[in-house]
N, C-alpha and C positions, 0 to 999 in steps of 0.2 A: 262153749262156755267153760271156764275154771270152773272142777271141783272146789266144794263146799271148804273141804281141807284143806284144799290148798290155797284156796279163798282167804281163810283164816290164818294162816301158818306167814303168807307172805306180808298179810294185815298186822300180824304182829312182830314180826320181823322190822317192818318200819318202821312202826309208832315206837318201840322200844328205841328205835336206831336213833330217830329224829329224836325223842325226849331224854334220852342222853345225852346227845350234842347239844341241844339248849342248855340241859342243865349244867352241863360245862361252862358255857359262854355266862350262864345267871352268875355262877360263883366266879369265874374270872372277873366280870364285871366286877361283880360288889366287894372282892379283897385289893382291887385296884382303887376303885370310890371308897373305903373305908379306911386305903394307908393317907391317901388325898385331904379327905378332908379329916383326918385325925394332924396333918400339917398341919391345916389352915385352921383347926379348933384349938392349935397347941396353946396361946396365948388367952385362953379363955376358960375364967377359974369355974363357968358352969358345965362348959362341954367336956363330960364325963365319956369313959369310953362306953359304955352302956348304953348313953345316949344316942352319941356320936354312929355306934352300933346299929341301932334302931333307925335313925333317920337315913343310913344309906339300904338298910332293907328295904326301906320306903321308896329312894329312890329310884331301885333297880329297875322294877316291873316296866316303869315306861323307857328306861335305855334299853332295856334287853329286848323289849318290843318292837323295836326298830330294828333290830337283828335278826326277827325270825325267818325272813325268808332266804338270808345267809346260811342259820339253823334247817331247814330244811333243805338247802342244797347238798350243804356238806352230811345229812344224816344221809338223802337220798342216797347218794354218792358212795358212802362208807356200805347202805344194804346190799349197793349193787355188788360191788368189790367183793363182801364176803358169801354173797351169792352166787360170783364167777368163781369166787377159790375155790369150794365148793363142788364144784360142777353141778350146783344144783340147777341151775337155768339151763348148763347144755342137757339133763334128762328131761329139763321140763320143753323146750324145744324139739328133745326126740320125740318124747308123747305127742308130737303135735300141738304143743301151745304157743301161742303166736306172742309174740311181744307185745301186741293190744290187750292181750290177755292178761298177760301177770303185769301189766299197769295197771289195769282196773283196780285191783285190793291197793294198791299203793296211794292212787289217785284219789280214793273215798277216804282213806287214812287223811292226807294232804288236806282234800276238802273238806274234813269233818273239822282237823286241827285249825283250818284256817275261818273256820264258823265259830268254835268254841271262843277261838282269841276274841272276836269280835264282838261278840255276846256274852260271855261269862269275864276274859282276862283283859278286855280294855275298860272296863268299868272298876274291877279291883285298882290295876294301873295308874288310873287317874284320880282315882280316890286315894291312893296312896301317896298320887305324886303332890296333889294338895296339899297333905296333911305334911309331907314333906317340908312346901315351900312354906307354910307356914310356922313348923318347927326353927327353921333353916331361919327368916327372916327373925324369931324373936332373941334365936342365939346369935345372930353375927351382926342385926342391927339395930338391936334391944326393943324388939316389939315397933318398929318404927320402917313401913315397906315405903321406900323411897324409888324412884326409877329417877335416874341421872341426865338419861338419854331425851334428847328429844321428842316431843308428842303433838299428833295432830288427831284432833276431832272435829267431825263433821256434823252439824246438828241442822232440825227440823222446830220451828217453834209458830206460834200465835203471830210471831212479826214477821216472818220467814227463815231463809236459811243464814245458817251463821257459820266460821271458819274460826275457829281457836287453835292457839299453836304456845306450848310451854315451853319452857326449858328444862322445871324439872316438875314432880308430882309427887305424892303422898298418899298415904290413904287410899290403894285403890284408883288410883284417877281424881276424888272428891275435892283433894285440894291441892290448886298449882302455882307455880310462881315463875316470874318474868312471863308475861301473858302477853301476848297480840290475838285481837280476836278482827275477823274482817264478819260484819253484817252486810245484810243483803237484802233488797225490798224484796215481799214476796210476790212479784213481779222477776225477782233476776236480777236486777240493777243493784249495781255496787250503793251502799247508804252511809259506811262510814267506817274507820278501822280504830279502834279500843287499843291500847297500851296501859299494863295494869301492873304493880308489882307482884299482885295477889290474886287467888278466884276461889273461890269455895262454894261448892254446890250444893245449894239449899233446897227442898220444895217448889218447884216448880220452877226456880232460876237459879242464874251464879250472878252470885255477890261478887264483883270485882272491887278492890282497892287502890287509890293514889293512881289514880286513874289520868291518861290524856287520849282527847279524843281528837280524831282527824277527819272532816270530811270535805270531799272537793271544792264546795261553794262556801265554808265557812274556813276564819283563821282556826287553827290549834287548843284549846282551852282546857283547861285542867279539875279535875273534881274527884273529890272524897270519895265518892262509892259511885257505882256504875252500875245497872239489876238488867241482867240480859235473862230472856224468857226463856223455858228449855223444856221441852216433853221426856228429858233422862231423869233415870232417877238412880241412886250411889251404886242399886245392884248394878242397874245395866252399864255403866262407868266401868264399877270393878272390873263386869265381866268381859269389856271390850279391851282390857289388860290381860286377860288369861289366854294362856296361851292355847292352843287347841288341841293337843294334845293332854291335858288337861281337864279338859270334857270330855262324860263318858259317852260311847255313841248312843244310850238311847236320849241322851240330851241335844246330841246335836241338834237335829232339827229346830228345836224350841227355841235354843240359844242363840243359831243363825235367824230364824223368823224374829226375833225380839231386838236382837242386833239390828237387824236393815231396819225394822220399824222405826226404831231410834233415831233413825238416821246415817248412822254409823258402816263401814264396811263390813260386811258377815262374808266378803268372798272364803275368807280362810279359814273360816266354819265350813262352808260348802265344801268344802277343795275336802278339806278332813274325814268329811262326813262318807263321801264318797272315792276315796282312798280305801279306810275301811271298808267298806261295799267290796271292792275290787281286791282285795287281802285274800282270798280263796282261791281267785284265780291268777291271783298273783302266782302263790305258792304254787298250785297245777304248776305255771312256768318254769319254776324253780324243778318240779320234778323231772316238765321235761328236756328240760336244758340239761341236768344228771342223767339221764337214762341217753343220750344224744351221743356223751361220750364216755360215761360208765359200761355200755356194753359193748364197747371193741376193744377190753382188755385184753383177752386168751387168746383174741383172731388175730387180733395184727399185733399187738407186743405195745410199747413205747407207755406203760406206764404213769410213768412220772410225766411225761408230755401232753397226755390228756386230762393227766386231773387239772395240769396249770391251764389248760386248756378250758375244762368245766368252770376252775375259780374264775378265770377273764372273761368268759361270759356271762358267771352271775354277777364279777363287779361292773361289766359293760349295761346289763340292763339295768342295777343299781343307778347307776350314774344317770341313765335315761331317763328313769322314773325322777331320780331328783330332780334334772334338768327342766322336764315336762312341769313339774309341779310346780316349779321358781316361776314358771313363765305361767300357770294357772293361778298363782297367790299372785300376780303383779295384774293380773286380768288380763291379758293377753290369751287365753285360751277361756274357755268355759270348763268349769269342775270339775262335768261329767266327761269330758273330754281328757282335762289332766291327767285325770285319777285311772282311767279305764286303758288310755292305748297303751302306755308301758307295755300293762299285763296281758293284753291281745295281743300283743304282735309278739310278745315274748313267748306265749302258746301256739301262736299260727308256727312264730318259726321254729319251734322245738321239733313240732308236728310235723313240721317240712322237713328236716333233717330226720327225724326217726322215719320216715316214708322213705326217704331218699336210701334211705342205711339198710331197711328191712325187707324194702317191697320194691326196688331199684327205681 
């Protein structure tokens, strides 16, 4: 077992290394987001730089969050390097300490930061990033959240299930326009397809306007308002517009169980929920992907070939994890599955290389 001391000394030797290097990447982000959107506020006699200021502090927490397990390669990375100039790993290797050994303070450093972020700094984060998007939307679209893009809901009612498709939307989701809505017996069986120019969701249904209706056995006819039934109500609208990184993890849960009830897809709640779960031992990966090719600096030389060496494999399992996840948000995989094998296989195989390196 590592002494106590040294237990301590290499524990903080990390945490210092890695929370330097994040706080690097927090300020590079927010003076790159602050000259950004001081452009795009230039023509707006209320966006003040003060303000301007403050809503990219807001911003930051959830880009730079995306970054930590970058921030942790490159700290690991930098501890190990000033650890080999040093030569303080070759005395601690003469004492007889094994390379399992001065990973452990590093590892509990790793796992403790990748706890903290998930329970204390993803809930700041997303409470920031709101209060953000909400600044964001009163300065650039005068109090008025529009979505341009395309929109599909899926709903659950008294009559059965129902298929709405917008063009654009307002408010949250609450009110949309150029509407097709396809109804459905609660049997399954197609009932009849809605063409609306208007929808706005009220108490227990959406009010459509300038309505035509289509069903297989009747001609086409046209009418004033159309009252489709709905178990949504404007929060859960809203909320199946927020993004998920956006909710804090101890909401997830609640917000994916309230989501599906709706009717609505919660997969990208789940996918999120359990992402975060897996953030601990993400980072573990991260460290030992750094220690993999951080400690054959002084043996065999080539420097600058290992560290590019280290970055290509943290942006290689970077890439996996997104890939894995595209395909868990499109439901091709299950959440738990998404979100977890990145970061296992990126531990099995660090694990295997540090075995391969140390123990032949």
């Amino acid at each position: 077992m590592v002494g106590w001391t040294l237990t301590r000394y290499l524990a903080k030797r990390f945490a210092l290394t890695i929370l330097a290097v994040f706080a690097s990447i927090f300020m590079l982000i927010y003076l790159v987001d602050f000259v950004e959107m001081l452009r795009r506020s230039s023509s707006l006699p209320s966006a003040s730089a003060a303000l301007v200021a403050y809503l990219c502090l807001l911003r930051v927490p959830a880009i730079s969050e995306q970054v930590l397990p970058f921030a942790v390669l490159a700290g690991c990375m930098f501890a190990f390097v000033n650890l080999s100039r040093r030569l303080e790993l070759v005395v601690a290797r003469a004492a007889g300490v094994s390379v399992w050994q001065f990973l452990t303070p590093p590892a509990m450093v790793v796992l403790a930061i990748g706890i903290f972020s998930i329970t204390v700094y993803n809930p700041i984060s997303a409470w920031s990033k709101e209060q953000a998007d909400r600044i964001e939307t009163d300065l650039f679209r005068g109090g008025k959240s529009l979505t341009s893009a395309s929109m599909w809901i899926r709903q659950r009612s008294v009559d059965g299930q129902a298929i709405l498709r917008a063009e654009n939307s307002s408010d949250g989701g609450s009110k949309l326009s150029t509407v097709s809505v396809f109804v459905y017996h609660p049997d399954g069986s197609f009932h009849e397809r809605v063409d609306a120019a208007s929808a706005q969701l009220k108490p227990g249904f959406w009010e459509l306007r300038d309505v035509l209706i289509s069903a297989p056995d009747d001609e086409p006819h046209s009418h004033e308002t159309y009252l489709l039934a709905t178990y949504l109500t404007p929060d859960q609208v809203t909320q199946s517009f927020v993004a998920p990184d956006a909710v804090s993890f101890w909401r997830l849960p609640e917000v994916s169980w309230r989501t599906e009830q709706a009717g609505l897809d919660a997969n990208r709640y789940r996918l999120r929920h359990q992402t975060l779960l897996a953030r601990p031992l993400m980072l573990l990966a991260m460290l030992l992907i750094a220690a993999s090719f951080s400690l054959r600096f002084f043996r065999f030389g080539g420097v600058a070939r290992t560290v590019a060496g280290g970055v290509i494999a943290g942006v290689v399992l970077y890439v996996a994890t997104k890939l894995v996840g595209d395909l868990g948000g499109a439901g091709l995989l299950s959440a738990p599955v998404a979100a977890w094998t990145p970061a296992f296989l990126g531990t099995l195989l660090g694990a295997l290389v540090l075995l391969n390196q140390e123990d032949g």
